[in-house]
N, C-alpha and C positions, 0 to 999 in steps of 0.2 A: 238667495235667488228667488225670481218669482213663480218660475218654472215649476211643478208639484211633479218628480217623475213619477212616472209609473213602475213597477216592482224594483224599488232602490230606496237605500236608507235616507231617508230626507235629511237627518242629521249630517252624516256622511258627506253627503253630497252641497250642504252648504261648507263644507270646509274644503273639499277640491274640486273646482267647475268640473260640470261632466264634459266628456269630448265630444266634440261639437262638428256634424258635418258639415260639407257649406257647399259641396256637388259631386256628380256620381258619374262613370262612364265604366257601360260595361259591367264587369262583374267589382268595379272597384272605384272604394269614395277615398273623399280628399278632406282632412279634416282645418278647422280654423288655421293649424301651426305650418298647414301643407303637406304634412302625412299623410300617404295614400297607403290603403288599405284593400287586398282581395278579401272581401265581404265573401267567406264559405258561409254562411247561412240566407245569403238573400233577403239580409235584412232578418225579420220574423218565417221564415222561411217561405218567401212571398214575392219577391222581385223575381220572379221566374224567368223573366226576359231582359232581364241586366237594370242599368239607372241610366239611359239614354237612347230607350227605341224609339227612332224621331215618327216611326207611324202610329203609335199608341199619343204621343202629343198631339199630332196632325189631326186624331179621331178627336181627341179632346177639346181639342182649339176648333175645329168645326162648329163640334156640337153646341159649345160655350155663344157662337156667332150666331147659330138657328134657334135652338131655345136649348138656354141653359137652365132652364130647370122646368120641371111641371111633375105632378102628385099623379099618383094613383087611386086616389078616394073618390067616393061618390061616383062609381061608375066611368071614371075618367083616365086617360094613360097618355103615355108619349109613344112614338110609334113605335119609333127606335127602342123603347120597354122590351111592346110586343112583342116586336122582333126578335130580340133577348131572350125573349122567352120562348121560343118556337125554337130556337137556334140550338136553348140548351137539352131541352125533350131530345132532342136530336142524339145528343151525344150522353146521354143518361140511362143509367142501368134501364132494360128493358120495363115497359108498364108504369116509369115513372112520366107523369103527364100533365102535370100541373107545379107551378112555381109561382111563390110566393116570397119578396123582396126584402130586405134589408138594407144597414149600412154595414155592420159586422159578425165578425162571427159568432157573439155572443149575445147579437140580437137575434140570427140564425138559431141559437141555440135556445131563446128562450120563447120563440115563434113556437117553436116542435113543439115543446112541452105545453104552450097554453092548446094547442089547434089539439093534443093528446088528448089532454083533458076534453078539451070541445065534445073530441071522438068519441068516447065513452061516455058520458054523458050522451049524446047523443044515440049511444046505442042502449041507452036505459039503464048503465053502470056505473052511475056515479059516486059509486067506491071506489073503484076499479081508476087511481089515481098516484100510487106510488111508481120511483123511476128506479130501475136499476142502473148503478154506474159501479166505474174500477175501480181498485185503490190506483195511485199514480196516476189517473187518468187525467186530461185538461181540457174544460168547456167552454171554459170563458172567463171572463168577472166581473157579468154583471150579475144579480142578486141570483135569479134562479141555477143560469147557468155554472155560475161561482159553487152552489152550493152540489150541485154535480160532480165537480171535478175534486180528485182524491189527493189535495197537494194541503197539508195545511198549512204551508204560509197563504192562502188564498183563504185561510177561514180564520185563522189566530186571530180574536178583536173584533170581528164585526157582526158577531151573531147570525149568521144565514138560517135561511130556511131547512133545518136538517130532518126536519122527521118527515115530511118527501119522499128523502134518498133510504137508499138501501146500498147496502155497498160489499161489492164483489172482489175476487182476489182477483187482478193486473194478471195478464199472460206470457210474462217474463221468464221462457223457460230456463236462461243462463242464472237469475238473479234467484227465483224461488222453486227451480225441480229441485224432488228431493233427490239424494246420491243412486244413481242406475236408472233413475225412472228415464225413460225414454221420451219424447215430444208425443206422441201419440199416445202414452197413460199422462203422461203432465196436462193433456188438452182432456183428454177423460175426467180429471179430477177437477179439474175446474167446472166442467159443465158440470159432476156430481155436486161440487161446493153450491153454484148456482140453484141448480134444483133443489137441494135441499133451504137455501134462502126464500125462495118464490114458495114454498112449501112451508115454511115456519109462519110467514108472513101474512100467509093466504091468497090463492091467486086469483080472486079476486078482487084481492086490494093494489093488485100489482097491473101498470098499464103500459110502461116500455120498461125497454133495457136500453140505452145508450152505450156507443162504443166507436172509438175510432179505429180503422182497419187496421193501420200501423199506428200506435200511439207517436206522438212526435213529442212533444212537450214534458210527456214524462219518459223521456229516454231514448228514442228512438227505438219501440220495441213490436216488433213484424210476429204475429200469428205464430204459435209453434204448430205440426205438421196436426191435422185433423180441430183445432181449435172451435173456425167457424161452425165446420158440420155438426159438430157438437153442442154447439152452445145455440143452433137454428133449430135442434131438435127439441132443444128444454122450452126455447123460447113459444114454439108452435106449440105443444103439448099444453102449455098454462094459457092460450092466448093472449101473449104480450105482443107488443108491438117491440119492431126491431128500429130504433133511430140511428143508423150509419153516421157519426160524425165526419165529416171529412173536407174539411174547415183548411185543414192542411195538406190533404191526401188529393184532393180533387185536381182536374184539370193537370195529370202527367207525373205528379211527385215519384209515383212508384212503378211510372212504367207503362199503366194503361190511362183512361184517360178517368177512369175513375178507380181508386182500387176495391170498391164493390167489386168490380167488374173481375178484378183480379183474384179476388178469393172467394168469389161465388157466395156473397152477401143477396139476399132479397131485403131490401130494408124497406120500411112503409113510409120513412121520408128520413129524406138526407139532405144532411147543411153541407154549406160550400163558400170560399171566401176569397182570400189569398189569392192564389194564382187568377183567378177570375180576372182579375184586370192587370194583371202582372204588376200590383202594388201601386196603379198609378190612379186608383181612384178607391175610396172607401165605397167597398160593396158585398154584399151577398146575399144569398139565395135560399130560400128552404123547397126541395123537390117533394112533391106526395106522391106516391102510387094510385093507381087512378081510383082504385074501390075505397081505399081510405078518404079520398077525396072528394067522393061520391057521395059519401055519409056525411062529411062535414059541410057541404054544399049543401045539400035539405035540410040540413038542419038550420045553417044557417039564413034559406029561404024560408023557413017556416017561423024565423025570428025576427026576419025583414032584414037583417044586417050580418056579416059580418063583423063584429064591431072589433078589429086589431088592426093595425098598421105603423107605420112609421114616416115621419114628416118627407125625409129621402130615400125613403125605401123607395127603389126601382129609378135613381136621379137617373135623366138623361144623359147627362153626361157619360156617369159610370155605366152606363147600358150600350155606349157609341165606344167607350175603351172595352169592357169586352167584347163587345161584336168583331172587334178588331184583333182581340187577345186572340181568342180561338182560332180566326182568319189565320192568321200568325203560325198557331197551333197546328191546323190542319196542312199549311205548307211545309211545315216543317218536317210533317210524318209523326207526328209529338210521340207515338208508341218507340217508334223503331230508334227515334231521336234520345228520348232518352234511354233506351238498351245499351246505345251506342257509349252513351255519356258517364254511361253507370259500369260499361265493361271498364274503360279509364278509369272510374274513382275506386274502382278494386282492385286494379292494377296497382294503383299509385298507393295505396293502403295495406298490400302485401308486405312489405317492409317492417311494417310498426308490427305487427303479427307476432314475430320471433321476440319483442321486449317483454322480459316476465312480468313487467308490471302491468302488461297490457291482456285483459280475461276473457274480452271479446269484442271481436267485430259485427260488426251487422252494416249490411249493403243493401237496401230495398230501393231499386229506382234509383235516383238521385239525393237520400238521405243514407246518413250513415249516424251510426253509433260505435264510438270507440268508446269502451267501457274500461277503465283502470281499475288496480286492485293493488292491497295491498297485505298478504296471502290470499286468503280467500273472502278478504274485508274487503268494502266500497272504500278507494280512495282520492273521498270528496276532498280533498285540501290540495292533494299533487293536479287534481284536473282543473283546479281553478290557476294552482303555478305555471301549469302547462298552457292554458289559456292564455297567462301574463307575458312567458314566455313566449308564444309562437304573435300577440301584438305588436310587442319588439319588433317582432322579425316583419312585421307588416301584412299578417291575417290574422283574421277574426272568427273565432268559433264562439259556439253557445257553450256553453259551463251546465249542465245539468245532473247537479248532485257531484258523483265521481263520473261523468259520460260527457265525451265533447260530442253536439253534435254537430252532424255538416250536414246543409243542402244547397248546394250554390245554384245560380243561376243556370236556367235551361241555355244561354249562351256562350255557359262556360269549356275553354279552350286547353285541348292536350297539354300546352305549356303552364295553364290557368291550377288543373287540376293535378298535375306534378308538382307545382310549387306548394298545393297544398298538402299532399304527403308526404314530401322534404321536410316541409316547416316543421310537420307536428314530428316527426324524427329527432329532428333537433332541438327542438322545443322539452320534449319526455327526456331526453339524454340532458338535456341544460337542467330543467328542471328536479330530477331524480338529484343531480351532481348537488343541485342548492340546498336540495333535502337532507341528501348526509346520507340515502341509502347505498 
């Protein structure tokens, strides 16, 4: 085939076409054979507003008629940008007040890290240039961002830039507390493990930490009790900067409209992607804080330039579907909206609870993490069965490691998000049966 996918065995995949969709409505596609499918993850957990909101098209199809495209360079923008950008101040953790455009979120991600760099340099400390990131964590893949995120099939074969990174233990208190320690010593040990890295290392030589509030990509794994505070205390004491990933988290995932916002993050700039246009235009955003921003602005005037950007960073198009997205967002009450959405998908996930192969749930917002096990082992082989199994049946989950995750669409329906905790019921009972346990 000529198709090169993305994270799939090429080999593989010349021996059985991949499944192929061909149109979406709703929380649920249709593929070539006419197999329709409830899409639980929204896609890359992204379609936040289903695969057919005809006013996210209408904003599109406008803007495509007025001016479909114009740059940000040289002093130049679309209004519609602007406006974008005034829009999202608006609804951004307090003091963050300047934004800066992308296409995705590991252009987001690798924006921060060079504008970091900018920062400190600009403040006379151009040592002061290592990141901290998690193990499990996920940034992106493209070069710098890749080299950030704690998965090594994103690093096996390509040589990344690793001596950068500095890498942190993942906040996973089901997967790595030790026996009795409680969420509030599990979140102490971690900022002690941190402190003591930024201390080995010199912190000096150390310029952010990167972190996504809920990890998504590596698990679906929510903060245990005192984490942030702790890990804001280590960060202020070394003067790092705090880079909030939230690439996946932004714009409603977990309930607020940022989950900064939700776990009392001050972060000094944060990316955002996904949900931003509810998946109907490649886009994103890097926010700064305004005194970070402050410093990179003189600097930047005292150079004559900014010299970074991207050919569609800030398209208009994708600037006229978010404006629309949030529109959408704000009628809907997106906080209360998703409370609402997320009391049914724990509802509907009560169930799966009482199967001893199942170690833990996790419910933040409209993501979930079902974690298998198999005693007290990860088990990655039955979550990818169970995966197979709940296809069958006509939904689609993400397979991460032994953890299915879910985040379906912000339009998804009581009967929507019953069928999805039926399915994986039946799907762990089918699958367990095929396993032999």
């Amino acid at each position: 085939m000529s198709h090169m996918l993305p994270f799939t065995d090429p080999r593989s995949a010349e021996g059985r076409n991949p499944k192929t969709m061909v149109s979406g409505r709703g929380c649920h596609v249709t593929d070539t054979e006419g197999n329709e499918y409830l899409d639980a993850v929204a896609g890359l957990w992204c379609a936040s507003l289903g695969f057919s909101n005809e006013r996210l098209v209408e904003a599109a199809s406008k803007q495509l008629s007025t001016l479909p495209y114009y740059h940000s360079f040289l002093g130049r923008t679309a209004a519609v940008t602007d406006a974008l950008a005034r829009k999202l101040t608006e609804k951004l953790p307090v003091g963050m007040t300047k934004i800066f455009f992308g296409s995705s979120g590991s252009e987001a991600v690798d924006t921060a890290v060079k504008l970091t760099h900018f920062y400190q340099n600009a403040r006379g400390k151009p040592e002061k240039k290592r990141v901290v990131a998690r193990q499990g964590a996920y940034h992106g893949s493209g070069a710098l961002s890749a080299g950030l995120t704690g998965l090594d099939y994103c690093h096996i074969g390509f040589d990344l830039p690793g001596a950068m990174v500095l890498r942190t233990g993942r906040p996973h208190y089901f997967g790595d507390a030790e026996p009795g320690e409680s969420e509030t010593a599990f979140s102490r040990r971690r900022a002690r493990e941190l402190d003591a890295l930024i201390v080995e290392a010199g912190p000096e030589s150390v310029a952010a930490f990167i972190g996504e509030p809920v990890m998504g990509s590596g698990g679906v794994v929510p903060p245990p009790d005192g984490y942030w505070e702790a890990v804001q205390e280590v960060l202020a004491r070394h003067d790092v900067l705090l880079i909030a990933d939230e690439v996946i988290t932004g714009f409603g995932r977990t309930g607020s409209w940022f989950a900064s916002q939700r776990y009392g993050l001050r972060p000094a700039m944060l990316t955002m992607a996904k949900q931003m246009t509810g998946a109907y235009f490649p886009m994103s955003a890097l926010a700064l804080e305004s005194n970070v921003a402050e410093v990179i602005e003189k600097h930047a005037h005292e150079l004559g330039t900014l010299g970074h950007g991207f050919t569609y960073g800030g398209h208009p198009v994708g600037a006229a579907v978010a404006l629309e997205a949030v529109r959408i967002y704000e009628e809907m009450d997106l906080p209360n909206h998703v409370a609402d959405r997320s009391n049914a998908l724990n509802a509907a996930l009560a169930p799966i609870k009482a199967n001893p192969r199942v170690g833990n749930v996790r419910v933040i917002g409209l993501m979930a993490g079902v974690e298998l096990v198999d005693g007290r082992d990860p088990a990655t082989k039955l979550a990818r069965r169970v995966a197979d199994e709940a296809e069958r049946r006509g939904v689609l989950f993400r397979v991460i490691g032994p953890i299915l995750g879910i985040s379906p669409p912000y339009v998804v329906s009581d009967a929507e998000v019953e069928l999805i905790g039926r399915t994986l019921v039946e799907s762990l009972d089918a699958a367990v049966r095929a396993e032999g346990y």
